[in-house]
N, C-alpha and C positions, 0 to 999 in steps of 0.2 A: 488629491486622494490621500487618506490616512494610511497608517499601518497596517491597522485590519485589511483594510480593503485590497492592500498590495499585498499583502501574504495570502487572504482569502484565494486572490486571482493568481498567485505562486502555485499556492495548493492544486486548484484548477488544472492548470498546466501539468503541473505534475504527475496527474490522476489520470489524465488523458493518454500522456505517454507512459505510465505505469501500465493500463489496459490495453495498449495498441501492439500486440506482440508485431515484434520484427525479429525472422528469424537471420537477416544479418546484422542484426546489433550486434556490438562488441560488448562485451560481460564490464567492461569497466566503463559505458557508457550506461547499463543498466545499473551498476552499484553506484554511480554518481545520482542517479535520478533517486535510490533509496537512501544516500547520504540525505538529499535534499528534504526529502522527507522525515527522514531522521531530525535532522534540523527543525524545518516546520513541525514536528512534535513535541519538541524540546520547548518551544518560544512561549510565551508570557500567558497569548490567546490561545493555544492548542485547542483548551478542550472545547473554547466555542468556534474553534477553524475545521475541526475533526467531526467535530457534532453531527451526525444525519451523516456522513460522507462513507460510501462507500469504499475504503480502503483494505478489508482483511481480507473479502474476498482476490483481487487481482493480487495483492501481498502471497496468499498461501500459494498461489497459481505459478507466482513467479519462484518461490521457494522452492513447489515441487517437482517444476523443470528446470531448477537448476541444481539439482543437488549435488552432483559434484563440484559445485565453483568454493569453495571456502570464503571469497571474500564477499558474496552475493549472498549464502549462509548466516553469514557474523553481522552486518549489517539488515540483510533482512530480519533476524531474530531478536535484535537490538529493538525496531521499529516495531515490530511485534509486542515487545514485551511493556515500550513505553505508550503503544496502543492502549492495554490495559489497564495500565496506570489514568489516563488521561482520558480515555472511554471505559468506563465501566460494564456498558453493555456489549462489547467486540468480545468475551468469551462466549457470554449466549448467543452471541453471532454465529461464530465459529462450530458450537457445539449444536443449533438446529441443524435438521436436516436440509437437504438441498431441494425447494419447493417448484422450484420451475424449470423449465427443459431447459431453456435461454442459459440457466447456469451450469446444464449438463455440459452443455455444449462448449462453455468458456474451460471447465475441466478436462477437457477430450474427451468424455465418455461418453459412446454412443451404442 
C-alpha cells in the first residue's frame, strides 16, 4: 500500500468518526480526531485526498455544538480555513442552501 492509499484510508476513518456524534466523547478525543484532519490537510496529496469528500458539512456541525470549547474552536477553524485553501469549492459548499431533509436532520432542525 502506497502513501496515498494509507492517508486516503486515514482520511476514511476519520470522516467516519468525525460524523458519528457521541454525546460522551471527551472534547479532547474530538480535537484529536480535528488535529488529525488538520494534518491530513496540511500533507502533500490534500487537495486529491479532500477532493469529492464531504468534510464542511459534519466540520460546521461540530463547530456549532461546540461552541464553547475554545480548543475544538481554534482547531476546528484552522481545518476550516486550510479547507479553502486546498478545496476551492467548500465555500460554495458552505454558502448553498441546505437541499435535503437528511441534512436538516444532521443540523438538529426539525
Amino acid at each position: 500500500m502506497d502513501n496515498r492509499e494509507e492517508l486516503a484510508e486515514r482520511l476514511k476513518k476519520l470522516l467516519v468518526r468525525l460524523k458519528t456524534p457521541q454525546e460522551d466523547r471527551q472534547l479532547s478525543t474530538l480535537i484529536q480526531i480535528l488535529k488529525d484532519l488538520l494534518s491530513l490537510a496540511r500533507t502533500e496529496h490534500a487537495a486529491e485526498l479532500f477532493e469529492d469528500k464531504d468534510v464542511h458539512l459534519p466540520l460546521t456541525v461540530v463547530l456549532s455544538s461546540n461552541m464553547s470549547s475554545k480548543g475544538v474552536q481554534q482547531v476546528g477553524l484552522s481545518l476550516l480555513c486550510q479547507l479553502f485553501e486546498i478545496c476551492p469549492n467548500t465555500l460554495e459548499e458552505l454558502t448553498r442552501p441546505l437541499q435535503a431533509s437528511r441534512e436538516w436532520e444532521i443540523l438538529g432542525v426539525h
